[in-house]
Each structure stands twice: as C-alpha cells, then as structure tokens.
ZALUM-350481 format. One record per residue (C-alpha): x, y, z; residue in three letters. Coordinates in steps of 0.25 Angstrom, whole numbers, padded with zeros to 4 digits, always signed. Layout:
BEGIN
XYZALA/...
***
This chain:
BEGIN
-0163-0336-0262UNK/-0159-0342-0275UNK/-0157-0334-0287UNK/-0153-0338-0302UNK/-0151-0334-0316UNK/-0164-0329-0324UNK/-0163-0328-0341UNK/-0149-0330-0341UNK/-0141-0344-0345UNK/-0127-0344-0340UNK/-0117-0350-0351UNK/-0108-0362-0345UNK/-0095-0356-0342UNK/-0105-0344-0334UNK/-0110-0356-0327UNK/-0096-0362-0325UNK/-0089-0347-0321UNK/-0104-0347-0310UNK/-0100-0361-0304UNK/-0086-0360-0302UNK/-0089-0346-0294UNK/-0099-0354-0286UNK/-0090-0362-0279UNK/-0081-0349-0275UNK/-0083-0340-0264UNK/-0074-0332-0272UNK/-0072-0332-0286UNK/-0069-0325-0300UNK/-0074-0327-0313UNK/-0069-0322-0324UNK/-0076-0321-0336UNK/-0073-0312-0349UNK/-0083-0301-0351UNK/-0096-0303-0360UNK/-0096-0318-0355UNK/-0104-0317-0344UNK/-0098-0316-0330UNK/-0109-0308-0326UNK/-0119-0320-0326UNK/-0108-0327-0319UNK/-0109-0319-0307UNK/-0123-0319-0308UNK/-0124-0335-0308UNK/-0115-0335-0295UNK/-0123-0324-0289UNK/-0136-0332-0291UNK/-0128-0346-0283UNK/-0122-0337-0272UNK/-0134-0330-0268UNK/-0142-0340-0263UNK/-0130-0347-0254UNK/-0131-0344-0239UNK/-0125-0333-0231UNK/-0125-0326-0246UNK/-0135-0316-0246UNK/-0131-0303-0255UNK/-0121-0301-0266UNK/-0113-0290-0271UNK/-0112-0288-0286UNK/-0100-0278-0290UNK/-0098-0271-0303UNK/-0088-0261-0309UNK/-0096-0252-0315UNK/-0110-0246-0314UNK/-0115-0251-0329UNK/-0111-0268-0323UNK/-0119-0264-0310UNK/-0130-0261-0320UNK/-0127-0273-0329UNK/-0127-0283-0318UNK/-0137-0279-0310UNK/-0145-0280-0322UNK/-0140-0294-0326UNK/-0139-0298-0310UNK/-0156-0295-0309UNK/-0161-0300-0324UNK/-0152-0311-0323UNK/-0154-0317-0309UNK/-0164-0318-0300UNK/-0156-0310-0288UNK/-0161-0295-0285UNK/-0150-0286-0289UNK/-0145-0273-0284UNK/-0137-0263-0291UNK/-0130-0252-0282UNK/-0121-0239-0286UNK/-0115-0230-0278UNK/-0124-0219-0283UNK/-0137-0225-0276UNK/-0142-0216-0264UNK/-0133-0222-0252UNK/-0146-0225-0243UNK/-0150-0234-0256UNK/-0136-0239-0258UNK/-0136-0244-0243UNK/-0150-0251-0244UNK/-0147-0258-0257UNK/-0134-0264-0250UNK/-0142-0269-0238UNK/-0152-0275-0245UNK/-0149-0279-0259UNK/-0145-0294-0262UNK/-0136-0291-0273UNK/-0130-0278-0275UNK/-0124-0274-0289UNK/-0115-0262-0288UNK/-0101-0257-0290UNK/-0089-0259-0282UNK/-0086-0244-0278UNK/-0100-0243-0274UNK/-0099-0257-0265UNK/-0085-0251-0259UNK/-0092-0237-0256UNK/-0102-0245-0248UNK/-0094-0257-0244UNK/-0100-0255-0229UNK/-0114-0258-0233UNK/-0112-0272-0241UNK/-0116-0284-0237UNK/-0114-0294-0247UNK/-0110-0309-0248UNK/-0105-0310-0260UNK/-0100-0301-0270UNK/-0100-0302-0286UNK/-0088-0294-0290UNK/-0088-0291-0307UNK/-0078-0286-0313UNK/-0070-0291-0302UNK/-0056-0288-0309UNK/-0057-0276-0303UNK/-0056-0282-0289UNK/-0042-0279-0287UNK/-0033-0266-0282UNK/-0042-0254-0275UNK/-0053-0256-0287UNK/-0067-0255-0280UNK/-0068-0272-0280UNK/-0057-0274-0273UNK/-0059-0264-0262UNK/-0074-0270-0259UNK/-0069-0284-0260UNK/-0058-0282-0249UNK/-0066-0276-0243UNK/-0080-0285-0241UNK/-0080-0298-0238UNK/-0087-0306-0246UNK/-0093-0320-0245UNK/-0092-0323-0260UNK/-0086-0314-0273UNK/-0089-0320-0287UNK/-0078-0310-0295UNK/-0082-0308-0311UNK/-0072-0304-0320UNK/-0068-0305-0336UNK/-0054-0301-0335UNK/-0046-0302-0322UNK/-0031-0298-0323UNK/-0019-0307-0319UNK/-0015-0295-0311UNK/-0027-0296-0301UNK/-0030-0312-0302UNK/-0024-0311-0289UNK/-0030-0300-0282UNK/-0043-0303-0288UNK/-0043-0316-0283UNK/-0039-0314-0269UNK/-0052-0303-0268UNK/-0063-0312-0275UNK/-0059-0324-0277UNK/-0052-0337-0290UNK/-0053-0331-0303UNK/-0058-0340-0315UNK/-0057-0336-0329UNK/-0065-0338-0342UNK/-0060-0334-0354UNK/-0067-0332-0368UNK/-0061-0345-0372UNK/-0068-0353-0361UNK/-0082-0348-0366UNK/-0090-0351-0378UNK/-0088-0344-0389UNK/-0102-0340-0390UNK/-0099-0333-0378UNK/-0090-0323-0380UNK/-0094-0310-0384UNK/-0086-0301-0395UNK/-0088-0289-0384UNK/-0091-0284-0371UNK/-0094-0272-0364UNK/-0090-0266-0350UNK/-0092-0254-0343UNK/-0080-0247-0333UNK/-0086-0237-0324UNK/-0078-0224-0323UNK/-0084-0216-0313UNK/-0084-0203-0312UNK/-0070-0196-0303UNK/-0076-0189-0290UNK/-0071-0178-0299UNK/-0077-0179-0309UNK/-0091-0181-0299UNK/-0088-0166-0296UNK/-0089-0160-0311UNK/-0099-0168-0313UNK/-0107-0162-0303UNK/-0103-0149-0308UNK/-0109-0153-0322UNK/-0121-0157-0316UNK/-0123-0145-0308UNK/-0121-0137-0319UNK/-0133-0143-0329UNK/-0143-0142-0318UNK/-0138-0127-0319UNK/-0139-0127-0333UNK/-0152-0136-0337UNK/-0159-0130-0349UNK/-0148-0121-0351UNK/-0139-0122-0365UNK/-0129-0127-0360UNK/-0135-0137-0350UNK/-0128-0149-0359UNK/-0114-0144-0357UNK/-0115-0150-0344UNK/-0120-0163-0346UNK/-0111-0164-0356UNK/-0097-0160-0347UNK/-0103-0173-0340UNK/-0103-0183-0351UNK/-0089-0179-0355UNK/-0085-0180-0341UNK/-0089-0193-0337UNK/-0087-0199-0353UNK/-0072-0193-0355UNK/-0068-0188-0341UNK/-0064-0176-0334UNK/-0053-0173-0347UNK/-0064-0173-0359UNK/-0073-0163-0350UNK/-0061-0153-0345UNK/-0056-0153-0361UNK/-0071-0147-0365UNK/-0072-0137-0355UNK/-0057-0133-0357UNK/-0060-0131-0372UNK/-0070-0120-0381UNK/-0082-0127-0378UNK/-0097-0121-0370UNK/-0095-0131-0360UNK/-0080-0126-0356UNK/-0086-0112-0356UNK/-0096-0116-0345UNK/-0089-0126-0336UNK/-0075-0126-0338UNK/-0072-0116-0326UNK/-0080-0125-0317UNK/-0077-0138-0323UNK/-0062-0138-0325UNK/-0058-0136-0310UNK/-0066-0148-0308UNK/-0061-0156-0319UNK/-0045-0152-0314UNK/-0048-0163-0303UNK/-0053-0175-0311UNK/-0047-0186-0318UNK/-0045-0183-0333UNK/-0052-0197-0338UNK/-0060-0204-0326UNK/-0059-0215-0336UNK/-0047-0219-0335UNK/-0044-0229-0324UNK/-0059-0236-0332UNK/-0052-0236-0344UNK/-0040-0243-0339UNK/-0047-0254-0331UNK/-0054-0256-0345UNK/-0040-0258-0353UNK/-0034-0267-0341UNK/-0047-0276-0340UNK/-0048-0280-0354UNK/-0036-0287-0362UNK/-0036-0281-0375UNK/-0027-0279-0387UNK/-0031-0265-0392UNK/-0042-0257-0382UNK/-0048-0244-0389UNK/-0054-0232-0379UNK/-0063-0225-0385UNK/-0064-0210-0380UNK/-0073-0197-0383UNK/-0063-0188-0380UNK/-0048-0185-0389UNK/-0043-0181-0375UNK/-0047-0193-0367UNK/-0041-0201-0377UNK/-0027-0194-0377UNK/-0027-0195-0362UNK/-0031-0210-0363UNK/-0019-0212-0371UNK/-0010-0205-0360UNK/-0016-0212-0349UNK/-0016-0226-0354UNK/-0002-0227-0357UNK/-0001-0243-0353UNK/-0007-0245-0366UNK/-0001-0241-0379UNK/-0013-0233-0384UNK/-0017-0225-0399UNK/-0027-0214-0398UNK/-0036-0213-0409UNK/-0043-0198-0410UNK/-0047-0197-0424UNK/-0044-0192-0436UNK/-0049-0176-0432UNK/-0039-0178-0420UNK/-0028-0184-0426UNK/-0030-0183-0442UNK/-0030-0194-0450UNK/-0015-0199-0450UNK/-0016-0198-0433UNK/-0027-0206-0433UNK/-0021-0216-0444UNK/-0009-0217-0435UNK/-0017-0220-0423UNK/-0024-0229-0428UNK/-0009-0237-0432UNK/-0007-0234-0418UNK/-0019-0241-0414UNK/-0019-0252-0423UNK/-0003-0255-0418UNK/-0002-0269-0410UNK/+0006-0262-0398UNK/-0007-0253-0396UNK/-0016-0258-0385UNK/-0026-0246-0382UNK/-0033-0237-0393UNK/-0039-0224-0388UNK/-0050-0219-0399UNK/-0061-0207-0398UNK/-0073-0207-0406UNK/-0066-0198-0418UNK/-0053-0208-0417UNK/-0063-0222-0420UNK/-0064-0221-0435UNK/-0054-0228-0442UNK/-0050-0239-0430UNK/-0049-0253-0434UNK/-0044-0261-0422UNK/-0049-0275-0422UNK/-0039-0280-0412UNK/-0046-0269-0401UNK/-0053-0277-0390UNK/-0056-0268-0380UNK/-0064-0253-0382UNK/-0064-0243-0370UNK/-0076-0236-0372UNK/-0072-0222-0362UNK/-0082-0213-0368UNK/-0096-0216-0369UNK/-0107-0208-0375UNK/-0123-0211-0376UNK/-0119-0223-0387UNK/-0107-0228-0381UNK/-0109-0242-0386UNK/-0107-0235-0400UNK/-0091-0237-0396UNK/-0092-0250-0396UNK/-0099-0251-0411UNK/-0090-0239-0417UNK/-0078-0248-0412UNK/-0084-0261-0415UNK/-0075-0263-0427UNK/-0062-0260-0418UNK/-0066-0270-0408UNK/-0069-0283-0419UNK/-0069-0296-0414UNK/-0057-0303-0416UNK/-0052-0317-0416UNK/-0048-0318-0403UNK/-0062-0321-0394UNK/-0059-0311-0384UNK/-0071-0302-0384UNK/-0069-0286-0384UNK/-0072-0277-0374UNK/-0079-0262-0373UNK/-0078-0256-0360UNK/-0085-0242-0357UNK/-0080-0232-0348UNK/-0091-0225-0340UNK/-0094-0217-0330UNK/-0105-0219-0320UNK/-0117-0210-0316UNK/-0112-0202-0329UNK/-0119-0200-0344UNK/-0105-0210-0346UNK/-0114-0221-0340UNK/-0127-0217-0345UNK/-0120-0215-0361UNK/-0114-0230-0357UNK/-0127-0235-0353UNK/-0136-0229-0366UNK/-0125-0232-0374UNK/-0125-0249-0370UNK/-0142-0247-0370UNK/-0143-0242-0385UNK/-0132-0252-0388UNK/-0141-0264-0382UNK/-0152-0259-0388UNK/-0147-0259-0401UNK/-0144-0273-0400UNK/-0129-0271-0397UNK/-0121-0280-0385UNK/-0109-0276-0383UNK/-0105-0290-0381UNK/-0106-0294-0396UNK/-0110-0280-0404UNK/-0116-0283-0417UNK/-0108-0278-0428UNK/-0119-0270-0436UNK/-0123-0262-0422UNK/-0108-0259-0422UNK/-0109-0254-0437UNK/-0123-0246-0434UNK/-0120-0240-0421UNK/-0104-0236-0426UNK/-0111-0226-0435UNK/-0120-0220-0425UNK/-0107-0218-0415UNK/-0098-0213-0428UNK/-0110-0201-0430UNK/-0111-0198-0415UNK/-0096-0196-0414UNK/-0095-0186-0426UNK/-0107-0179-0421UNK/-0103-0176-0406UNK/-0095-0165-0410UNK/-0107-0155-0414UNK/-0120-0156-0421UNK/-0116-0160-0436UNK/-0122-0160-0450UNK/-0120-0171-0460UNK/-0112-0165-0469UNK/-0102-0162-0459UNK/-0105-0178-0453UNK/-0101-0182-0468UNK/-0090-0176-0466UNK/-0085-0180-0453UNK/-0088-0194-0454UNK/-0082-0196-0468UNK/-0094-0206-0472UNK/-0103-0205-0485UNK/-0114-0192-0482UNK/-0125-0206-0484UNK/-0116-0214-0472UNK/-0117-0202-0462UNK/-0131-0199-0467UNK/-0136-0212-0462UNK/-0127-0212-0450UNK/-0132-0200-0447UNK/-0148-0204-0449UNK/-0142-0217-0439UNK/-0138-0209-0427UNK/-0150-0201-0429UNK/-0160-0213-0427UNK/-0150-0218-0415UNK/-0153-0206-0408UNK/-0137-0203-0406UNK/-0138-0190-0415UNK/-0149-0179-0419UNK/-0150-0167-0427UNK/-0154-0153-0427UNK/-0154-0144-0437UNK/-0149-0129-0439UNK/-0153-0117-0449UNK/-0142-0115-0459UNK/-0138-0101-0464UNK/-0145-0102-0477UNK/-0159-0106-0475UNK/-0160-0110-0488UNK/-0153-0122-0483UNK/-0167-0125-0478UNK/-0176-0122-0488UNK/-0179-0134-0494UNK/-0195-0128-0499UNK/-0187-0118-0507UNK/-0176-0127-0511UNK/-0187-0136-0517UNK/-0195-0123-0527UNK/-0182-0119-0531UNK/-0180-0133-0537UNK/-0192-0134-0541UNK/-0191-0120-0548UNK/-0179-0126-0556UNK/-0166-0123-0546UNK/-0170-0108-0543UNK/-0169-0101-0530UNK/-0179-0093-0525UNK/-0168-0081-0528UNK/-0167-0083-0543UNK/-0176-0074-0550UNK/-0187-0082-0561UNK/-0191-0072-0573UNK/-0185-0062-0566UNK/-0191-0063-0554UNK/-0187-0069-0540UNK/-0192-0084-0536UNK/-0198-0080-0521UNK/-0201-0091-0513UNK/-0212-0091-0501UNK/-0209-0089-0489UNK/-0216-0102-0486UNK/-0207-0110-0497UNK/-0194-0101-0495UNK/-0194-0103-0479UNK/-0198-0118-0479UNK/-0186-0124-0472UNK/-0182-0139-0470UNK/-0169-0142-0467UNK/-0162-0158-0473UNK/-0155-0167-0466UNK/-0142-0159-0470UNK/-0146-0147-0460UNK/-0147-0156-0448UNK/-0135-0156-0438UNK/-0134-0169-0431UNK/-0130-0171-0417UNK/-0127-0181-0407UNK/-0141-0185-0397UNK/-0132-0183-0386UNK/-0126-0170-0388UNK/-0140-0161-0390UNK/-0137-0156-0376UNK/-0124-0148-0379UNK/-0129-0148-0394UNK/-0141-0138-0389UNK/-0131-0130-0379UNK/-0121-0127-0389UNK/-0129-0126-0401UNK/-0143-0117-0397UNK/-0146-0112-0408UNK/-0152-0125-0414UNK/-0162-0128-0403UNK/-0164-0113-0398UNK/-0180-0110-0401UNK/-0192-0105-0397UNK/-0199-0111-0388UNK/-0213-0110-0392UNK/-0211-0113-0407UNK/-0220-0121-0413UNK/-0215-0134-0421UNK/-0222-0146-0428UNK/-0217-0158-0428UNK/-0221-0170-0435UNK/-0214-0184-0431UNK/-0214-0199-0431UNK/-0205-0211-0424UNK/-0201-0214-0439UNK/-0199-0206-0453UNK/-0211-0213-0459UNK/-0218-0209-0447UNK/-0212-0194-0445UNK/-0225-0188-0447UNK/-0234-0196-0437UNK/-0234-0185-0425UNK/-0235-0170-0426UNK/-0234-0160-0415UNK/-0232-0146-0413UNK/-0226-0139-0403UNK/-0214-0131-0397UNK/-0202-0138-0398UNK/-0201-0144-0385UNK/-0215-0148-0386UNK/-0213-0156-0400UNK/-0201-0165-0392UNK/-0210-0169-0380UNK/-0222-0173-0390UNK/-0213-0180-0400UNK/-0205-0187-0388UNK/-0219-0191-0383UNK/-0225-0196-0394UNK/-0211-0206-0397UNK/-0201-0215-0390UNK/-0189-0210-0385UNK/-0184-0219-0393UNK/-0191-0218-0406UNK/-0186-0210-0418UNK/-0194-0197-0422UNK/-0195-0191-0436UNK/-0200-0176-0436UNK/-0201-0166-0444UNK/-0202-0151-0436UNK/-0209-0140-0445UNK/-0212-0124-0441UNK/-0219-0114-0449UNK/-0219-0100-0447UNK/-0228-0088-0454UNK/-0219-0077-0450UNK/-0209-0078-0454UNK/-0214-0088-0465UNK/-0205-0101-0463UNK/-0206-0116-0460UNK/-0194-0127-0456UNK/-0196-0142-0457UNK/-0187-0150-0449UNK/-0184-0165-0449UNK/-0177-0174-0438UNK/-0177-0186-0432UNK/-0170-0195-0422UNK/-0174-0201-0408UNK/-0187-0196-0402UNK/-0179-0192-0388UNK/-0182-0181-0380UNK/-0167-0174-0383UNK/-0169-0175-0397UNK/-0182-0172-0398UNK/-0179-0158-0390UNK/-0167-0156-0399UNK/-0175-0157-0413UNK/-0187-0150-0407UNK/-0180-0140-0402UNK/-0171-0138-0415UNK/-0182-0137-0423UNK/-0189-0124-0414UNK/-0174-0118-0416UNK/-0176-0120-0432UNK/-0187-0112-0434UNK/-0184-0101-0424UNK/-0170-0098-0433UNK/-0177-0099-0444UNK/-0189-0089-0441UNK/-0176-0081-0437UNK/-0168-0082-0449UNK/-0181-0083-0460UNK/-0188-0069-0453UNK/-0171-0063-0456UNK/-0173-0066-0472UNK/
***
C-alpha cells in the first residue's frame, strides 16, 4: 500500500535530506531543530513503506510530549494509520497494539520493557543522539535487529559520531547555513522528560491516598499541592516545606519525611544536564521555583562556571547587583535564576533557557525572558527546553501552558515580540502573588511600578484567568460604607457623629448599614492557588449554606445586568457556569438584604466564568454577609 504526504510541501533541502536517506539501508540525518527533520522522516517513512518484505515500522521518541507531537503530525500529515503506545496503557492493550499496529509511536523505555513483542521492519529513531552508552536507544538498537533505521538528529556530538554510526548508520549534516534564510527560526522548543524516581512513585502514592482520605475536607489541597511541588522541584523543594512552619509540615511531615530520605534530591538533574550537553551555547539560564534548588544546581553543576541570581529579597540589592556582574562576566557559561532573581537581567548573548519549573503558564518563561534571549547577529537560533515530568500536574502545566500559548497566537519558533511584552506582565503579577492572597496597595509596593501600571496589570491577569479576587470585612466597617460616606458629603463633610443645632446627625439603619466595598478591599490571588487559599484562609469562604444571594451577570460589563438569579451560593455558580462558556468572561454583582438585623452588602467581581472561580466568588460572597449580620447585630 502506497502512502504519501497530505497538506504539506516539503522544502528542497527536506526533499534532498528524504532522497539521500532513501538510498540507505542505514542512515542519519542531521538536521538543526526548528528546521524540519520531522517531515524528513515522514517523507522516508511514506517511500519505505510500500517496499517489499517491509511491513510495519517503529517510530521512537524521547519524551512523552514528541510521542504526542509526532503521532499527531505522522496522522494529519501522511496518509499512514498511526499508533501511539506508552508504558502506562493496560498490558493486554499494549500487546495487541504491538501485534497489530502498522506503525507504532512510543518511547524507547517503553519499546525495551516490551522488546519480546516487537515485530517491526524498520525503525525510525528521533533524537537519535541519544543512541549511544546504556541510554534506552542504544539498548533496543543492539538488541533488535532491524531491516532499515533512518536516525533523526539536530545535534550529534563528535564524541559519539562513532558509536552512533556503528548502531544506525552515515551521518550527514545540515547546518543553518546550508538553508535559506527564510527558514531558519529565531527559536525553538523541546521537551526533556524527567520521570518520576521509583521513589518518588512511593510518596506519590502516599499523596494520593491521602486526598481521597481527605476530599471535601479543608485541608484536602495540601495534598495535591505536596504533588505539584514534587514532581516540578523534586523531592528537595517538598522535604524543605514539610521540615518548615507550615500546615502542610504539620500534617505529613511524620509520614512523608521517611519517604522522602530515600529519594533523589532533584530528579531533574541528569534531564537538565542532557539539556546543557546537547545544545552549544555561550551563556545558558535555568530558570527555577525554588531558592533551594537553585543553590543545589550551583553545587552540582560544577563543570560549568555558573551565577545564581535569587533576587533582591534574598540577596539585597548589592548581591543581586554583584550577581548579575557575575553573570554578565565572559568566563560565565551557566546562569541559574528563580522567578524573584529575573528583574534586572539583561543578557543578550544567552542562547539557551532551561526551563526546570513549570506551572499552568509555563510558556510565560519564555516571554518574561524574551529580552535575555535576543536574536543576535549570529544566525544560530535559540533554544528553550522544558523539563517535565510525565503522568504528573508537570506535564499537564506543560501541556496548558504550550496550548494557551498557541492560542494566543504565540510559536515558539519565532515569538512575536508584543506577545512577549503582554504575556511578561501577566507572569511578573502571578509570581508576586504566589506568596498569599494580596491587596493593591501592598502590590504597589512590591512591584515598584506606578499604582496606574499595577492597576492595569492587575485588571490584565484578571481577564486572563491567571488571578481572581475575594474580598474580606475590614475592622472598621465604616470602610464599607459608601451610602453614609456619600450623605455625609452631601451634608457638607459631616459625620453622622457630629452633632447639627445641637443635636446628633442619625443615620437609617437602611443608609447607615449599606455596605459596598471598592476595588481597594479586594485581595487578589492566583487561579491556581484557590485550593490551599480555602484551606488556609476559611474564614473568607466559610457560610451558610442555605443563604440566599442575588446575582445579576453578563459575559461583558456592558452587559453585567442581562441575567439575574437567586439562590444559595452553590446554586448561583452551577446557573452562572450554565448560562456561559467556560471560557467567557462574567461580570457580576452579588447583593443581600436583611430586615433583622437591617443591613445590605453589594459586591462586584469579575474574571473567567469557570466553575473554580465561580465557587470561590459565590462562596466568598455567602461568607460576607454572614460576618457582617454577625458584626452589624454586635454594634
């Protein structure tokens, strides 16, 4: 059966790398990244196909996110019927996809583990410069015979030319300079997998256990949260939070720690240095979470001269000055920067970022450093590789993170400079508000920008849906009441405690208890976080259940009055959810009145119509009015 391309018009030196591969049983092509090599083996795949005695292929990928990538490109692309395989599929399934699939995408481990059910002709091996020592790709390749093997690569070392040639086959280079110049990118993009330590599988496990356990309880989040830290920072990050003050340490650390004595501190690591010693490159930055895990980087990489850069709050303002000398000095080849250490960075030389912690917007990394990693004169492009672990909230913060990018309009392979600028401001407020919810006054003063700047910023993130806000009663309720605020004006600047021909101004119960809080009461907090927000903070969504609200709404704030509904709280969130998209802003203002004691509260939000949000706001509102029935009946 013949197959062949489909929407897709390979460029000359694609069709040139494709011919010359052809004429080999055994070859090696490579290519540099963002180029197109992946068409390339497409191209050979299609021609080898159809020859006799050549009936199935094997397609290999490094990491679970190219399985994805190619499988996807392999059956949009071509006209042959794709598989993808992964260690994780139910054995009975893995073995009848191996006996029956045509072409099978999956990773090497997951082919090794399973190399007594292969039965494949002729292997596509990508990435193939790991085919060499006791890397997953060399042990399958020793030990299956293959008819053919087209080896894909973008940089193959002068150290394992050899090797690599004796396993698959010649190796022919293309270089940037044998390619037009509209071909070659300004970026690219790769994704190392870093799975997860069989130790780390066991506190994993334990984390699990222990939310099912916990589900609707407060502190059901603390769990999912040890997660994300362990598979994002490693076993370091997570053992330092349960050794300090925190709710999380107070739960887990008995159980936890024991486990966490017997795993690697940074299951990163060996990922990380495969990225440094694939890539050539003048300056590299690693960007990590965690202060500790970027001390221990600068310990463990000690081939390479390397500057930390933690940040002004870590290191005052002359040791952040003198590490960024130390960054910007010729002789220093590896830059290690958390979030708090970015401002300030000015390193135009950089070519290469290590991406080692994602979250939600991971892309964001790339836009808040877009200014570090500047096209240069030399035509080389610059890389960003991610580090993530597989079957992890790593993955899946990798994988939104790429999605919301692409629907955004960025490519990572020539980002447009003002989605840099806009999407740089986003990641500046996320990272300033992981800490705790925040008001904006204290934001003013954290991010040292004009109240207006932060404002907007703020409004930005908002509508993005990377941040939300609650509010909280203050301790002077008068902070809230705007409708006695406003007669005290309109009475010339009096309070409703100055007396007027010698008798006291007396408000209305109905005036005097009208509260609405501004945009200055609201304490903002990252999407993300509402889980642990809610556990440790109750007391701003603690209600009860059968209060009634009213809610008026709209997808716009020309529109915020369209819908109105009443309800409990959790009622109002289902119907608002239901009458908009996911992902559709809402506009809303929430209101209770009460005849005894005689109050009523008016209370503005807006963001993304999710269901998390919606829960949060609803339920914050309920919480409002139940202190402040409390505190207005204690006057």
């Amino acid at each position: 059966m013949s197959h062949h391309l489909t929407g897709v018009t390979p460029r000359s030196y694609q069709t040139e790398a494709a011919t010359w591969a052809g004429k080999r049983d055994d070859a090696v092509v490579c290519l540099p990244t963002g180029s197109g090599k992946t068409l390339v083996g497409c191209m050979w795949a299609c021609d080898v196909l159809p020859e006799p005695g050549i009936d199935r292929l094997l397609v290999l990928e490094p990491s679970r996110f190219l399985v994805e990538q190619v499988y996807e490109y392999l059956t949009t692309r071509t006209t042959i019927d794709a598989q993808r395989l992964y260690g994780t599929t139910p054995p009975q399934q893995r073995q009848d996809q191996w006996d029956t699939a045509t072409v099978v995408v999956t990773t090497p481990q997951t082919a090794v583990n399973d190399k007594e059910a292969l039965s494949f002709d002729v292997a596509l091996i990508d990435e193939c410069h790991h085919t060499a020592g006791q890397h997953a790709f060399a042990q399958l390749v020793r030990a299956y015979d293959f008819d053919r093997m087209l080896g894909l690569s973008a940089t193959i070392p002068q150290s394992k030319e050899g090797e690599i040639t004796s396993l698959i086959g010649a190796i022919r280079r293309w270089n940037w300079h044998d390619l037009p110049d509209a071909h070659v990118p300004d970026w690219f993009g790769e994704v190392y997998d870093t799975p997860y330590p069989t130790a780390y599988e066991t506190v994993v496990e334990t984390l699990a256990d222990h939310r099912c356990e916990l589900d609707g309880s407060r502190v059901a989040g603390l769990q999912s949260l040890g997660i994300r830290m362990l598979c994002r920072d490693g076993a370091l990050a997570l053992t330092e939070t349960l050794e300090a003050d925190t709710k999380m340490g107070a739960l887990l650390r008995d159980e936890l720690l024991p486990l966490l004595d017997q795993c690697r501190d940074l299951h990163k690591l060996q990922a990380c240095r495969d990225a440094l010693h694939d890539h050539a490159f003048e300056k590299a930055v690693i960007f990590v979470d965690r202060v500790a895990v970027a001390t221990r980087l600068a310990v463990a990489l000690d081939e390479y001269q390397t500057a930390t850069i933690l940040g002004r709050l870590h290191d005052g303002t002359d040791g952040q000055q003198d590490a960024l000398e130390r960054a910007q000095a010729p002789e220093t080849d590896v830059i290690i920067a958390t979030a708090a250490g970015e401002e300030g960075i000015d390193l135009p030389s950089a070519d290469l970022l290590v991406v080692w912690s994602n979250v939600v917007n991971s892309v964001r990394f790339i836009q808040r450093l877009g200014r570090i990693m500047r096209q240069t004169d030399d035509r080389r492009p610059k890389a960003a590789v991610y580090l993530a672990t597989p079957d992890s909230p790593d993955y899946e913060a990798l994988r939104t993170g790429v999605a919301r990018a692409s629907a955004a309009g960025l490519d990572v392979v020539g980002i447009d400079e003002d989605a840099i600028l806009s999407n740089s401001i986003i990641a500046r407020v996320v990272e300033t508000l992981e800490a705790a919810p925040t008001q904006l006054d204290e934001l003013f003063t954290t991010m040292q920008q004009p109240e207006s700047t932060v404002t907007r910023w703020v409004q930005q993130t908002v509508q993005e849906g990377e941040v939300c806000y609650v509010y909280a009663v203050p301790d002077d309720l008068d902070e809230w009441r705007s409708a006695a605020d406003g007669l005290a004006s309109f009475l010339g600047g009096l309070s409703p405690d100055d007396d007027v021909d010698g008798s006291a101004v007396t408000l209305a119960p109905e005036i005097r208890n009208n509260f609405s809080p501004t945009k200055d009461h609201r304490y903002y907090t990252c999407r993300d976080d509402l889980d642990l927000i809610r556990t440790d903070m109750p007391a701003l969504f603690d209600t009860v259940t059968d209060r009634s609200l009213e809610i008026t709404y709209g997808p716009s704030h020309e529109t915020r009055g369209k819908f109105t509904s009443r309800g409990t709280h959790s009622e109002l969130a289902a119907e608002v959810e239901d009458r908009l998209d996911d992902s559709a802003q809402f506009y809303a203002t929430v209101t209770h009145s009460s005849a005894a004691p005689e109050f009523s509260v008016q209370l503005m939000y807006h963001g993304v119509a999710s269901r998390d949000v919606l829960d949060a706001v609803t339920a914050n509102a309920s919480a409002i009015t139940t202190e402040l029935e409390e505190r207005v009946k204690s006057e």
